[in-house]
N, C-alpha and C positions, 0 to 999 in steps of 0.2 A: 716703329714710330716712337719718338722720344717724345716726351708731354712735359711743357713748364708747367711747372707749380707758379711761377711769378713772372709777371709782367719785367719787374725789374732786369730779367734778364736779358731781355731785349734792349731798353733803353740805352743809346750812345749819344751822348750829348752831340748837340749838332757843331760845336765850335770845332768836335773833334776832326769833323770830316778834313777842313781847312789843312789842321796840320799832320792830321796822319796822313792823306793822300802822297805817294811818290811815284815817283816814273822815273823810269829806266831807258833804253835803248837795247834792242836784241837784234842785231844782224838788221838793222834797217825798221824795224818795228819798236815801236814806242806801249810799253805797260803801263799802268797805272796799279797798282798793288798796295796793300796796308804797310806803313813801319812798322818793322817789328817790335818796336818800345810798345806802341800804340796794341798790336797783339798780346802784349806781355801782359799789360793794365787789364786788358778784358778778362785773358785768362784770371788772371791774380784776383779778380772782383767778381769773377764766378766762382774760381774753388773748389769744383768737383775734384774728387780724386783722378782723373785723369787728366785735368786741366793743373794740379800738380806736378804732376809726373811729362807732363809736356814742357813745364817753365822747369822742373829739374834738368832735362834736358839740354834749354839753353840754358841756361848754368854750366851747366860742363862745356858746351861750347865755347861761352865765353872762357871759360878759366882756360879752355884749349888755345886761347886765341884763333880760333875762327871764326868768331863773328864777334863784333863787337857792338856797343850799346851807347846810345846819345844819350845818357843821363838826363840833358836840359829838358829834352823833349818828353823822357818818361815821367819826369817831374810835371812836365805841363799838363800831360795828359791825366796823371790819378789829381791834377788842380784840380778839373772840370768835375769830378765827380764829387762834390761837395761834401754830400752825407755821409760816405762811403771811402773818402780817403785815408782816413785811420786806419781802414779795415785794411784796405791795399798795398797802405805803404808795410803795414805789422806782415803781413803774408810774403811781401818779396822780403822786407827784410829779414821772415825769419829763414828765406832761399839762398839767402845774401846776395841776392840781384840789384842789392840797393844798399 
């Protein structure tokens, strides 16, 4: 069992839901899934050393070009985290996700 130390960790601004929500089409079925920009901000505002090594990860992907990154929309989303977007954007920047 994992144990927060901080409520913080939990917090997702609610404006977020709006614009990370996507959907897809799979053989006739409709997803709803998180963007992965939206993924990238939480990992990057949590920090853990494996939540490092997760956004190193995509990193390499992107630079592999297999997946690629909405910029506009990772910008929107470390917006919403007011207090905490210095912290955010300093962490992918220093991943160079940004």
């Amino acid at each position: 069992m994992e144990l927060y130390e901080n409520i913080l960790d939990f917090y997702i601004p609610s404006e977020s839901i709006d614009i990370c929500r996507q959907n897809i089409e799979v053989d006739g079925t409709e997803i709803t899934y998180v963007a992965v920009e939206c993924w990238i901000v939480l990992k990057a505002r949590r920090g853990s050393d494996k939540d490092v090594a997760s956004l190193s990860t995509i990193k390499q992907l992107v630079d592999e070009g297999t997946l690629s990154i909405d910029r506009t929309l990772l910008e929107k989303m470390i917006e919403l985290y007011e207090d905490d977007k210095r912290y955010i954007y300093n962490r992918l920047k220093s991943l160079n996700l940004i």
